[in-house]
N, C-alpha and C positions, 0 to 999 in steps of 0.2 A: 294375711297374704300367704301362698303358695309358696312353702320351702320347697326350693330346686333336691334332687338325688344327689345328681354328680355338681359338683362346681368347681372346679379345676380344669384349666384350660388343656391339662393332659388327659384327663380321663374322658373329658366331648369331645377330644379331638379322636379317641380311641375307639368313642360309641358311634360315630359318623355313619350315617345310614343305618339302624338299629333302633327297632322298636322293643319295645317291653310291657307288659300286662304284670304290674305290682299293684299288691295289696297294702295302704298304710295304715301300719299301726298307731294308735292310739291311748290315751290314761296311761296306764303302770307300765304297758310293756314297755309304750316311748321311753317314760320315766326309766328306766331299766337299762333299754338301750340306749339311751344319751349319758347316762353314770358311768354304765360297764366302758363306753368308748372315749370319754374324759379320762377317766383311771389307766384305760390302757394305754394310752396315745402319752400320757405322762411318764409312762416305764417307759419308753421304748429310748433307746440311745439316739435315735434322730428320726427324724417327719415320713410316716409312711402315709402311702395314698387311703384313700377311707371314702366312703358315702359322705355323703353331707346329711343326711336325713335316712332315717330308718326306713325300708321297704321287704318287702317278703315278693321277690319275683315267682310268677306262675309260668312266665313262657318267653323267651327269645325270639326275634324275628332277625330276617334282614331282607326288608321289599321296601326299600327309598321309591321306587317306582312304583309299588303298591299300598299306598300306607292305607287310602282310604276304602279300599278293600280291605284290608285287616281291620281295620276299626271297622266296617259295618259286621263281621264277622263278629267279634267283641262284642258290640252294641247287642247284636241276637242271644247270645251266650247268656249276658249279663242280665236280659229284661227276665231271665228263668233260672238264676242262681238267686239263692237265699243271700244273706247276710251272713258272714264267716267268721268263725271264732277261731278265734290263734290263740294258742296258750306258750309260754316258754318254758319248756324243761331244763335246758342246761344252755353254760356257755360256754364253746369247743371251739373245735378248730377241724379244717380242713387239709390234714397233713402235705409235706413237699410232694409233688412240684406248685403244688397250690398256695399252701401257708398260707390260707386265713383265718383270724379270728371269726365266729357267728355266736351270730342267739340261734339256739337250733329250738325249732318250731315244734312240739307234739303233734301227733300225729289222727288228731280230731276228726270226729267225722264227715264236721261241715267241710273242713280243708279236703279230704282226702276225696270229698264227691266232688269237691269245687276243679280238684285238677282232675280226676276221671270226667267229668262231663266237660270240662273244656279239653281233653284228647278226643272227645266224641264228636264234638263240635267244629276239631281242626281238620279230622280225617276226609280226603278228598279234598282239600283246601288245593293242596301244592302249593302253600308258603312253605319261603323257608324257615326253618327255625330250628334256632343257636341253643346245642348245649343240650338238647332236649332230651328226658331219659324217661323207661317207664318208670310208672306210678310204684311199684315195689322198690327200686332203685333210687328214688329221688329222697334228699333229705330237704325238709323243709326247713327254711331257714333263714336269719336275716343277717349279712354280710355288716361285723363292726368295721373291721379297719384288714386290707390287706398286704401282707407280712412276704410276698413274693422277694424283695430286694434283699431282706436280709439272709446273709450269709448263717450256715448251720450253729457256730457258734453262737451267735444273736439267737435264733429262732428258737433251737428248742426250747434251752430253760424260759422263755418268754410262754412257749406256747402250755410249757408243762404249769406254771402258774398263773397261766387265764383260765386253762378249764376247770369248771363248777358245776358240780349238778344243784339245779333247784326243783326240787320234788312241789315244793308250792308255790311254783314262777306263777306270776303276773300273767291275766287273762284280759283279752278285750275283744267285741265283735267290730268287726268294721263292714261297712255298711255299702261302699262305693269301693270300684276297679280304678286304678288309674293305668290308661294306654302312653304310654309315653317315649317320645321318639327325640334322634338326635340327628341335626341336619345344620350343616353350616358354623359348628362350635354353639347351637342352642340345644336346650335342652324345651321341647314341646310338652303338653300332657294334657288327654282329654280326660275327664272325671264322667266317670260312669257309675252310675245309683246301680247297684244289687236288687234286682225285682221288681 
């Protein structure tokens, strides 16, 4: 069965009208990212908000009135994207105003052609889309638990003993896109095969 992303009735009520094109990881890195977010969720002095399941977002939207527009967009993308290897190098953090923990994704070639040819794909679209940065600027990467609430005290020394470099992190290809959208406190997701 399908592990939901978000499952907290705050974080679907946050993503309300809000599509996404994530990639899920699979084998060691899951393995990786389900340890690293049990370990840290157990330091932390009380319950911050977190994914429910591992994903590496490629794109933001927000078209509630366009979704199936954006998914036949996707669907085109996707029958001409390969199969995408993500490797993890380290585990960081995205400093204040942000505060979060991540697996931060290397920066592979499948990955880096998979977000260049989906900005090629989008251009002329006029969807919207959240958060979106170029392809130099963007880190790739998969969000463990977000650390927004806590006060500077709590955070730093938290944040200073999460990060790790893994020079021989955990490697997986993943093979399907998921589009996955939030409408009415649900959480939607279409599974899209890579090629």
């Amino acid at each position: 069965m399908r592990r939901p992303f978000m499952s907290s009735p705050e974080q679907l009520a946050s993503l309300e009208g809000q599509q996404y094109l994530v990639l899920r990881p699979t084998g060691p890195v899951a393995a990786l990212y389900r340890e690293t977010q049990r370990r840290l969720l157990r330091a932390l002095p009380r319950r911050v908000p977190h994914p429910h399941t591992e994903h590496a977002t490629l794109r933001g939207f927000f078209e509630p009135e366009r979704r199936d527009a954006v998914a036949a967009t996707i669907r085109e993308w996707a029958a001409n994207q390969h199969p995408i290897e993500i490797a993890v190098d380290a585990i960081d953090v995205f400093p204040a105003p942000w505060q979060i923990v991540i697996a931060r994704l290397a920066r592979t070639d499948a990955l880096v052609a998979a977000y260049a040819s989906l900005t090629e794909t989008l251009q002329g679209t006029g969807f919207r889309r959240l958060d979106e940065r170029p392809l130099e600027e963007w880190t790739f990467h998969l969000s463990v638990l977000y650390g927004k609430g806590l006060g500077p005290a709590d955070w730093a020394p938290f944040a200073a003993s999460a990060v790790q470099e893994l020079p021989d992190g955990p490697t997986c290809t993943v093979a399907e896109a998921e589009l996955v959208s939030y409408a009415g406190g649900v959480e939607y997701a279409e599974v899209i095969p890579l090629g």
